[in-house]
Structure formats: C-alpha cells, structure tokens
BALO-779031 format. One record per residue (C-alpha): x, y, z; chain; residue number from 1. Coordinates in steps of 0.2 Angstrom, whole numbers, plus 5000, padded with zeros to 4 digits. Each point is the difference from the previous one (the first is absolute). Example, Ala and Ser with C-alpha at 12.3 -4.5 7.8 and 13.67 -1.06 7.14 Angstrom:
BEGIN
NODE     x     y     z  kette   nr
NODE  5062  4978  5039      A    1
NODE  5006  5017  4997      A    2
//
This chain:
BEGIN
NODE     x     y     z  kette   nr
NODE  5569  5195  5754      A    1
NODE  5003  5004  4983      A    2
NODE  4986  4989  4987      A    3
NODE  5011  4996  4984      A    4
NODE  4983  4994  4992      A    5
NODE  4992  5016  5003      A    6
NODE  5013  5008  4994      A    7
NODE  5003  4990  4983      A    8
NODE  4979  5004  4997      A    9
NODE  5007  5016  5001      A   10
NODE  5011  5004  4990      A   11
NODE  4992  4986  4985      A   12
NODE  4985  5015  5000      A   13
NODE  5011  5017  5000      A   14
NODE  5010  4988  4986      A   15
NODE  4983  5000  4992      A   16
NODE  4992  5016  5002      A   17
NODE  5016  5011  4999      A   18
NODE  5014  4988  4989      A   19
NODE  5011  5014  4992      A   20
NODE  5000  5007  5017      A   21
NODE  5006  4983  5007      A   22
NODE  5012  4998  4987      A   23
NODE  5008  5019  5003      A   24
NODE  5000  4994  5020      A   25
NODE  5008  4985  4996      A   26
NODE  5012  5010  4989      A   27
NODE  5005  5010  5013      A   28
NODE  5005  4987  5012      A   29
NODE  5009  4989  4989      A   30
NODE  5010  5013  4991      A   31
NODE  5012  5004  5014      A   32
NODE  5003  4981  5002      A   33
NODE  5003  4997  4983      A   34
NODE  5012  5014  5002      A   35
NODE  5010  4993  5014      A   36
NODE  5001  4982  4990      A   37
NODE  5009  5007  4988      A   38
NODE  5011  5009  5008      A   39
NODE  5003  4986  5011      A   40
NODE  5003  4989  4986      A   41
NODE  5010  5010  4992      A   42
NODE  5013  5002  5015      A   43
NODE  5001  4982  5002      A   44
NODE  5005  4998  4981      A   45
NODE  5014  5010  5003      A   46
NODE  5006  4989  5013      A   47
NODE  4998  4989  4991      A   48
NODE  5009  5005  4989      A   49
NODE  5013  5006  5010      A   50
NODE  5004  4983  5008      A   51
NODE  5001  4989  4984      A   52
NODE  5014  5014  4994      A   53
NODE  5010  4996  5015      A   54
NODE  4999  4982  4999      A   55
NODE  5004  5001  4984      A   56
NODE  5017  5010  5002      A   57
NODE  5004  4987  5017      A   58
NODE  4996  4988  4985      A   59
NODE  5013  5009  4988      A   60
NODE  5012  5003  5013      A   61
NODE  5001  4981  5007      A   62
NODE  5001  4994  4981      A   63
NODE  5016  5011  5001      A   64
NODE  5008  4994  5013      A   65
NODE  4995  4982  4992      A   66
NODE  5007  5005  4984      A   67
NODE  5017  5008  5010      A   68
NODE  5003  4986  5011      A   69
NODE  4999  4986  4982      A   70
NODE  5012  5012  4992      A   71
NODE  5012  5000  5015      A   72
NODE  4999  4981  5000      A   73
NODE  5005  4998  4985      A   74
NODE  5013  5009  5001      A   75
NODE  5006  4990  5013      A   76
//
C-alpha cells in the first residue's frame, strides 16, 4: 500500500535539499491547470453573459407588450 507518511518525509527533504528544483516541478504541474481555469472561467463568463442578455430583451419585450396592452385599454 502506498505510505502517505513516507511519502510526505519525502518530498519535505527533496523541498529541502533541491527547493528551486521543487519549485520549477511544481511549476510545471500547475501551469497547465492554471491554464484550463482560465479558459474555463472565461467560457462560463460568456454564458453568462449570454443569458442575462436574453432575459433582458424577454424582459423588454414583456414591458412592451405591458405598455401595448395599457395603451389599447385606454383607448377603449
């Protein structure tokens, strides 16, 4: 089975002995992650987006229709 605890005491001396190396590992891993948040997050912002504009003009459009329907009654 796989020892976290070995593991951990591991990886504190490599951090210790060898940290820019660590760090340029670490580096490595995280960038592509990073990488795919952002794109991520920046697809859903545009749906986002993309939605509040559609319920805005149902928004506009039922105001219309409001605003059409008081006008006829009026007349009436």
């Amino acid at each position: 089975m796989f020892d976290i605890k070995a593991w951990a005491e591991y990886v504190g001396e490599w951090t210790a002995k060898d940290p820019y190396g660590f760090l340029t590992i670490m580096h490595l891993a995280l960038t592509p992650l990073f990488l795919g948040s952002t794109i991520l997050s920046k697809k859903l912002a545009k749906i986002i987006e993309a939605r509040e504009k559609d319920q805005k003009k149902k928004r506009r459009r039922i105001k219309k229709k409001k605003i059409t329907k008081a006008k006829q009654l009026r007349k009436d």
